[in-house]
C-alpha positions in Angstrom: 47.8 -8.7 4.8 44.8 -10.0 5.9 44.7 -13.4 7.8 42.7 -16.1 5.6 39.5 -17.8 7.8 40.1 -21.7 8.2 38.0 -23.2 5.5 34.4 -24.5 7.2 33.5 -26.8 4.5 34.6 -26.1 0.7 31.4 -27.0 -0.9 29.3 -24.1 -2.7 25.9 -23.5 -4.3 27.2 -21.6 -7.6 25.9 -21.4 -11.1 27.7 -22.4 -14.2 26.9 -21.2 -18.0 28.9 -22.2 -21.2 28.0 -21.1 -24.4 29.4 -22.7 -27.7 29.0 -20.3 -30.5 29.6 -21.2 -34.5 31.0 -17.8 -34.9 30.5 -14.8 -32.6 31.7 -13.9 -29.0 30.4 -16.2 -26.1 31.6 -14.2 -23.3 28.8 -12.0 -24.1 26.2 -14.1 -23.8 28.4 -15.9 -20.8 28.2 -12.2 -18.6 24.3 -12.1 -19.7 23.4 -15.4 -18.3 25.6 -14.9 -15.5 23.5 -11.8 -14.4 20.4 -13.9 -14.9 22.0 -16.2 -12.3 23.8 -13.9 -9.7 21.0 -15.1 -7.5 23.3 -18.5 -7.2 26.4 -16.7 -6.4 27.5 -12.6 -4.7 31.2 -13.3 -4.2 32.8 -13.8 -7.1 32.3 -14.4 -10.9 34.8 -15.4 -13.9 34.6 -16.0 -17.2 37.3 -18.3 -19.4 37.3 -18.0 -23.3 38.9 -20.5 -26.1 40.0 -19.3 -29.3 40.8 -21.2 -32.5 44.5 -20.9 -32.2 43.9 -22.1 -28.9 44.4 -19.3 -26.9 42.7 -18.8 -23.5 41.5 -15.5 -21.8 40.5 -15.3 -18.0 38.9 -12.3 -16.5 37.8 -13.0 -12.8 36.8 -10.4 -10.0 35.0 -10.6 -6.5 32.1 -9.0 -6.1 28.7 -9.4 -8.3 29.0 -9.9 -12.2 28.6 -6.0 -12.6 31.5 -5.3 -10.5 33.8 -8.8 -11.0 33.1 -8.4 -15.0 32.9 -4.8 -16.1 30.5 -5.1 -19.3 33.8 -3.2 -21.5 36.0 -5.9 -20.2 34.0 -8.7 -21.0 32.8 -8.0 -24.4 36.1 -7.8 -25.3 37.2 -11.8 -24.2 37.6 -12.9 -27.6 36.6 -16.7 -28.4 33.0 -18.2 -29.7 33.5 -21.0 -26.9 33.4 -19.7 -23.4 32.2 -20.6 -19.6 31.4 -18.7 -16.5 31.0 -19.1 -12.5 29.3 -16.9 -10.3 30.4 -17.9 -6.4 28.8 -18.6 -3.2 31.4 -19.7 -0.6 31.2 -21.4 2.6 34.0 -19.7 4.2 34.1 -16.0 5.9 36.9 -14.9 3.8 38.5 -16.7 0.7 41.0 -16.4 -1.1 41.7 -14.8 -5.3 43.1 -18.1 -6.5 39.9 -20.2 -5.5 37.3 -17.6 -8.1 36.6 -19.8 -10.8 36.6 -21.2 -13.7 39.8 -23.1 -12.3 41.8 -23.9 -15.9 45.2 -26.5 -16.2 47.1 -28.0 -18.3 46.1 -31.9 -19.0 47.5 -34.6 -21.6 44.0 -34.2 -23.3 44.8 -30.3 -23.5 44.2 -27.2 -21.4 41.1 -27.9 -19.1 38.9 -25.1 -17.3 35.8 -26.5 -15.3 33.4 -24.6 -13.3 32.0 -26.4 -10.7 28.5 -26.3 -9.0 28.4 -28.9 -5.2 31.0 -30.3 -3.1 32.7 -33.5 -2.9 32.1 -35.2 0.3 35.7 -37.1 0.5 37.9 -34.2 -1.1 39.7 -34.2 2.1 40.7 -37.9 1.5 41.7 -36.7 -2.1 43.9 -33.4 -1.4 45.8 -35.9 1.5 46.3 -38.5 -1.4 47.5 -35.7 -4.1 49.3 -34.0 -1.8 51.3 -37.3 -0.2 52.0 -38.4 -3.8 53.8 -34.9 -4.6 50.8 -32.6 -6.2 50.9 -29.2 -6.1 47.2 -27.5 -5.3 47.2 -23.9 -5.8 43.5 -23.5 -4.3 41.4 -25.1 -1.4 38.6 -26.0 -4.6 36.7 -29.0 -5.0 37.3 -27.9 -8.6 41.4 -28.5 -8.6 40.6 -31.7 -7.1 38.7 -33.3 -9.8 40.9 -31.6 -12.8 44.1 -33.5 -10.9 42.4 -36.7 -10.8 41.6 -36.1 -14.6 45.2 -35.2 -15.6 46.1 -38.5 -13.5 43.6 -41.1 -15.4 45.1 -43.5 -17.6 42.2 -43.4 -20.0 43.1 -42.7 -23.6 40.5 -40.0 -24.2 39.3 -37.1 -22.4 36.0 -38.8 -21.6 38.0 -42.1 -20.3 39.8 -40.2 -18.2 36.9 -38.1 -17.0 35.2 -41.4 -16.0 37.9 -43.0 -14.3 37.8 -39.9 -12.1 34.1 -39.7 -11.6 34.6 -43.4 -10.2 37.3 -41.6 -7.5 34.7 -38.9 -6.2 31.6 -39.1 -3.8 29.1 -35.9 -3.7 27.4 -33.7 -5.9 28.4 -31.3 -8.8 27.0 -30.3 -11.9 30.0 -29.5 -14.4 30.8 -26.7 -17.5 33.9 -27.6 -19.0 36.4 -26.3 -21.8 38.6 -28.8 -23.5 40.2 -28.6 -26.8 37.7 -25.9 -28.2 34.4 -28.4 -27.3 32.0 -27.5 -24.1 30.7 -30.6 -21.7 28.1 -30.6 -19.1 27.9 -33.3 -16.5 26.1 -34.0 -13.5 26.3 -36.5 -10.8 24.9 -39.6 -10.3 22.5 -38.6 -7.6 21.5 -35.2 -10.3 21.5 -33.3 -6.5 22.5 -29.8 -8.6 20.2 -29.0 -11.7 22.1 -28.7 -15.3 20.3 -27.9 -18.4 21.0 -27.9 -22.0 19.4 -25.1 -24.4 20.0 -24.3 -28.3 20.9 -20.7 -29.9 20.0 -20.0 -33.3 24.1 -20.0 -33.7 25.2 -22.5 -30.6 24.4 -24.1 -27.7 24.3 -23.5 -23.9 24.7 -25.3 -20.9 23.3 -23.7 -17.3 22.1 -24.1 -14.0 18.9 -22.6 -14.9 16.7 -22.8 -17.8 16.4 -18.8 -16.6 19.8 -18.2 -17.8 19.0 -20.2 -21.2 15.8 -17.4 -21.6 18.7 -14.4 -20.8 20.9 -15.5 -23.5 18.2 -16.4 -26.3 18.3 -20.2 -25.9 15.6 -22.7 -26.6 15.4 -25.6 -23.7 16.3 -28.8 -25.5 16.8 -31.1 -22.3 17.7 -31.6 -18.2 21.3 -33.4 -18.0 20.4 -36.9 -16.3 21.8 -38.2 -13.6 25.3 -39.0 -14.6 24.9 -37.7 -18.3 27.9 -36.3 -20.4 26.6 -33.8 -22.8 29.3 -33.1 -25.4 29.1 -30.3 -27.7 31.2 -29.3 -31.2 31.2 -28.6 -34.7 28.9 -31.7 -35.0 25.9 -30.5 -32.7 25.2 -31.8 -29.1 25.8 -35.3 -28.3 24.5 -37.2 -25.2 26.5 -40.3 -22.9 25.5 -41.9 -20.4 28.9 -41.2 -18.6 28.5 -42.8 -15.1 25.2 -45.1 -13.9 23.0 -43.3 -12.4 21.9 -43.6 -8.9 19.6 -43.1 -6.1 17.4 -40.1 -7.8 18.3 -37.2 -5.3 17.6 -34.1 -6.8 18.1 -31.1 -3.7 14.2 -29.9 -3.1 15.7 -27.0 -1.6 16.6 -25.6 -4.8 12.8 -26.0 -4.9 12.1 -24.5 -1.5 14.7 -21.1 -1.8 17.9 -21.9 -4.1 16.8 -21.3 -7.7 15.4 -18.3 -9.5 11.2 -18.1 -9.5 11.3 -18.0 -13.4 13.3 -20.9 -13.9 12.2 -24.7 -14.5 14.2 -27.2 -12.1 13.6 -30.8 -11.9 11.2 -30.9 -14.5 8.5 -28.1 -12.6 8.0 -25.2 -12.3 9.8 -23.3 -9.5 7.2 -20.3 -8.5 4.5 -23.4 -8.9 6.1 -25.6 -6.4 6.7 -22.6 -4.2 3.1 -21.9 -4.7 1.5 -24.6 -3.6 3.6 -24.9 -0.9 2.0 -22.0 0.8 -1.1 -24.2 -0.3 -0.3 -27.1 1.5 0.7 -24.8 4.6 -2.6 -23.3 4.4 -4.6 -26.6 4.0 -2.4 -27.6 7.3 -3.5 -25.1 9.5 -7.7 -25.2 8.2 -7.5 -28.9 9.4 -6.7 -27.8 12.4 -8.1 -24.6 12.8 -7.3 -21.2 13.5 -7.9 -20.1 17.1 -8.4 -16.3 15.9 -8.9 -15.7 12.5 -5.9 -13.5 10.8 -6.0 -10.4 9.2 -3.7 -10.3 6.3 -1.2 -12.5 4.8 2.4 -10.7 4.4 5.3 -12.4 2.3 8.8 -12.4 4.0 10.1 -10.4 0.2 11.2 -12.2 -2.0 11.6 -15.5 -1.9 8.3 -16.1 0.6 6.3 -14.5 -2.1 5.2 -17.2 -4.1 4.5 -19.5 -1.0 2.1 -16.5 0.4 0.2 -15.9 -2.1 -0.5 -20.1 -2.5 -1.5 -19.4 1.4 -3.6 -16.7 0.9 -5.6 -17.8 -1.4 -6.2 -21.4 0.0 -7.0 -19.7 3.6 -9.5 -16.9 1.9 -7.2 -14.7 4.3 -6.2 -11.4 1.9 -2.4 -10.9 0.8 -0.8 -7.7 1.5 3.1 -6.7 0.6 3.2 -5.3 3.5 7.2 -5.7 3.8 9.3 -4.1 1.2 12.6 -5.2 0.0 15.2 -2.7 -1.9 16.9 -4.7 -4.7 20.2 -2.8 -4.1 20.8 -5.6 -1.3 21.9 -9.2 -1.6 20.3 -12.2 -0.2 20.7 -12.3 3.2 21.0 -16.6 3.5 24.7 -16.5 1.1 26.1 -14.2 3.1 29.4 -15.4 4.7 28.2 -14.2 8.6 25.6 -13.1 10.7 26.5 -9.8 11.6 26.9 -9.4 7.7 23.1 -11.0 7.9 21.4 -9.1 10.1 23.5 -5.5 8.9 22.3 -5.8 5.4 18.6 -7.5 6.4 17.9 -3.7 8.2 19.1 -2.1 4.5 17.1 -4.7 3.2 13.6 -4.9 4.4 11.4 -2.7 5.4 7.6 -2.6 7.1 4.3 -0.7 5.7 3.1 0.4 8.6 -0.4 0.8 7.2 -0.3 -2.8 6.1 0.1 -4.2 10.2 -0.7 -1.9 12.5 -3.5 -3.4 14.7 -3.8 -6.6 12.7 -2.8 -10.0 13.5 -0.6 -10.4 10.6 1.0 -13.9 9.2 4.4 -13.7 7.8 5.4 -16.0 5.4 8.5 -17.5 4.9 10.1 -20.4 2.7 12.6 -21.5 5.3 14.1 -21.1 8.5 17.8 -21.8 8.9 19.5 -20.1 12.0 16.5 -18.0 13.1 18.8 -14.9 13.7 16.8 -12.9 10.7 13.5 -14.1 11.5 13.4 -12.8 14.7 14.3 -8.9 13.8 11.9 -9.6 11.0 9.5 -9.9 14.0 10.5 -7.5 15.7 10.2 -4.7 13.0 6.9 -5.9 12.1 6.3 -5.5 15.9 7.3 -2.0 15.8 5.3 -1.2 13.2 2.3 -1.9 15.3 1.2 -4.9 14.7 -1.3 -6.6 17.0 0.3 -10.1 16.6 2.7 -11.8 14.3 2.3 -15.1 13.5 5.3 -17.0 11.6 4.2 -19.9 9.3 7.2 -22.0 6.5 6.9 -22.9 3.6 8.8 -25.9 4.3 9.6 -28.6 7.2 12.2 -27.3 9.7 16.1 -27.8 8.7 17.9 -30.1 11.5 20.8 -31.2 9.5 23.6 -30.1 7.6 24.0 -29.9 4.2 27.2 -31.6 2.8 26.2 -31.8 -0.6 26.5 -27.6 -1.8 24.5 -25.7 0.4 25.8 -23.7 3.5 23.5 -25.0 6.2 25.3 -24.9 9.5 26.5 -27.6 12.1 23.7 -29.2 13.6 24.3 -27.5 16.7 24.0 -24.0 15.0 20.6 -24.6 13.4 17.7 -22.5 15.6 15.7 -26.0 15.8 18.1 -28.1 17.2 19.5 -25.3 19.2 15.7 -24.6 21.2 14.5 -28.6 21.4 11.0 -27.8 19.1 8.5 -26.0 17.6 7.7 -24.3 21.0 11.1 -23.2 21.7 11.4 -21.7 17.7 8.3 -20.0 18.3 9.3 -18.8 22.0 13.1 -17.7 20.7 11.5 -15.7 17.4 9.0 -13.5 20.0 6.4 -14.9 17.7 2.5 -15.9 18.6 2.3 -18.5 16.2 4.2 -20.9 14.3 3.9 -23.5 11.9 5.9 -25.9 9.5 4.9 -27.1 6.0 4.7 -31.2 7.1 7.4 -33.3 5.4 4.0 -34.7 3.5 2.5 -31.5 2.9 6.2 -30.7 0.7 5.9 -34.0 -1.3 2.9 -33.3 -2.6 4.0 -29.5 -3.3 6.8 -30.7 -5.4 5.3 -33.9 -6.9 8.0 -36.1 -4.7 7.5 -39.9 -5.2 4.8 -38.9 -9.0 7.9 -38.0 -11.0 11.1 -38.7 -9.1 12.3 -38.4 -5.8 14.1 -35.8 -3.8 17.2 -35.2 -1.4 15.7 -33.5 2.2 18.0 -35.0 3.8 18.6 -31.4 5.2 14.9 -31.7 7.3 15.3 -35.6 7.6 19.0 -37.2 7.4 18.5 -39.1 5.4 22.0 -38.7 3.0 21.8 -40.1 -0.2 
């Protein structure tokens, strides 16, 4: 048997699809929209259906959607309600039982929920269910939150649903299954995005208006800050379900999280990314460049966007001079570093036409441990480049995330670990390096125009 890795932190950065259908098979368009967002999850994926006689069906699998949810196994889930999880852990190794959609049996009927952030005091709550005779069958936030809603005294499923919102601190963005109807919920802070589309035949609730374009679906709406959307035979209905709060939506998802394609927060994500790498390059002409750069290489693929926003505010010209194989994962959701660094070398590889002899500036949207950044350097290095000069698309990370996101300890991240910019650039070998400014991101996501947004990973500022 293999021995289980103590759980880090049990928060995760998933996506979550549920797909109401007036006649049909969901879990069709459930394993479609989950491919469209495997990008939010590698580890795991599950699907849960309902039918009208009030059946369920579960099929759940590590692995990506292709592998977890075999296409013949899938299609044959029978139910025209269904949901679906793709997973990103925060642990090494975890275990079957925690895949989700987690589903129980509640006095408002069988439940299933899959859930997208972390509760900050679920430690507090899984001491007080467990002291109070509770069995938990998984280390989820998810089991947490369907045991305070089978507790609540409230005399509908949405009482009771509120009186255990009023229990939890910390982020999630909700797809649940009760009763044959679907609900979307997000938190008070809206830290995860949740959006609401409409089929010709249904409805759908994602993470990503990318998934609503996979499936067919129309964007109707963003879920608000600690909105209940309900949906059934009568359409989609909308309830203020919990006040919101202190607008906090994560500007990381922004910065790396969510898919290029997708809308999040009300903007474009490759647009925000974009002038990102404008704001970096406005940065560093105000300044000045002490030798003038020869080309402008993306970090594939997620430092794409922000280099070609850099190149064509510095007038520098944009090469792909690093190629990525899309047989490989991303890099930042994997569990470890040697995992990290085994599949960045599969990953990425260096036209050597592209550097050699050129002072080349590799673009990046963030920096996180540094470990991958540096053999990034290094290979361009090999390949002949005459100097490599590292410049983010976004402020450095100094703090942990606790609200979904596996960021590290403080002590683990590489700019608390070296002291400063001159020790990042020192430990990645580089000859340059730059952060976008906390300011220069603001105005590249519209922060304090429309709304505001969590950093509390580059500042500390928790909301």
């Amino acid at each position: 048997m293999t021995a289980l890795v103590p759980l880090r932190k049990r928060g995760e950065d998933c996506g979550v699809i549920a797909v109401y259908l007036r006649e049909g098979r969901a879990a069709e368009l459930v394993h479609r929209g989950l491919m469209a967002l495997q990008h939010r999850g590698q580890e795991a994926a599950g699907i849960c259906t309902w039918t009208p006689d009030g059946e369920w069906h579960l099929l759940k699998g590590r692995g990506l959607v292709t592998e977890a949810l075999p296409t013949h196994a899938s299609g044959r889930l029978p139910g025209s309600r269904a949901i679906g999880h793709v997973r990103y852990s925060t642990v090494a190794m975890d275990r079957a039982e925690n895949i989700q959609p987690f589903a129980a049996s509640t006095p408002f009927g069988r439940l299933a929920v899959a859930h997208n952030g972390n509760l900050k005091n679920a430690d507090a709550l899984r001491r007080e269910i467990e002291g109070s005779g509770g069995l938990l069958s998984t280390s989820m936030d998810t089991e947490l939150l369907v045991h305070l809603v089978a507790r609540a005294r409230g005399a509908t499923f949405r009482g009771a649903l509120r009186a255990a919102l009023a229990r939890i601190e910390g982020a999630y963005s909700l797809a649940m299954l009760c009763g044959g109807r679907l609900y979307g919920l997000r938190d008070p802070n809206g830290v995860r995005p949740l959006v609401a589309g409409e089929l010709p035949n249904g409805w759908v609730i994602a993470s990503e208006t990318c998934a609503l374009e996979a499936v067919g679906a129309r964007l109707v709406a963003e879920v608000g800050a600690g909105e209940l959307v309900e949906i059934g035979p009568e359409g989609l209905q909308r309830e203020q379900l919990v006040e919101p709060a202190r607008p906090a939506p994560c500007v990381f998802e922004l910065v790396y999280f969510a898919r290029p394609d997708s809308t999040v927060f009300g903007q474009s994500v490759h647009a925000a990314r974009t002038r990102m790498g404008e704001e970096l390059a406005a940065e560093d002409l105000r300044e000045g460049f002490p030798v003038r750069p020869d080309v402008v290489i993306p970090v594939p693929d997620s430092g794409v966007p922000a280099a070609a926003g850099y190149a064509c505010r510095s007038g520098i010209p944009l090469e792909m001079g690093m190629i990525r194989s899309h047989y490989i994962g991303r890099t930042f959701i994997l569990p470890d570093q040697d995992s990290r660094s085994h599949s960045l070398r599969l990953k990425l590889s260096v036209v050597r036409e592209a550097v050699e002899g050129r002072r080349v500036v590799l673009v990046d949207d963030s920096l996180v441990r540094g470990n991958t950044s540096r053999l990034i350097v290094r290979m361009v290095r090999d390949a002949g480049a005459r100097e490599v000069w590292i410049r983010i698309a976004s402020p450095p990370l100094a703090w942990p995330c606790y609200l979904g996101i596996d960021t590290p300890d403080r002590r683990e991240l590489l700019i608390n670990r070296v002291g400063d910019a001159s020790g990042v650039q020192k430990y990645l070998e580089a000859d340059s390096l730059r952060y976008l400014s906390l300011e220069g991101l603001d105005r590249a996501t519209k922060a304090g125009v429309a709304r505001g947004f969590c950093r509390a990973c580059m500042d500390g500022d928790y909301p």
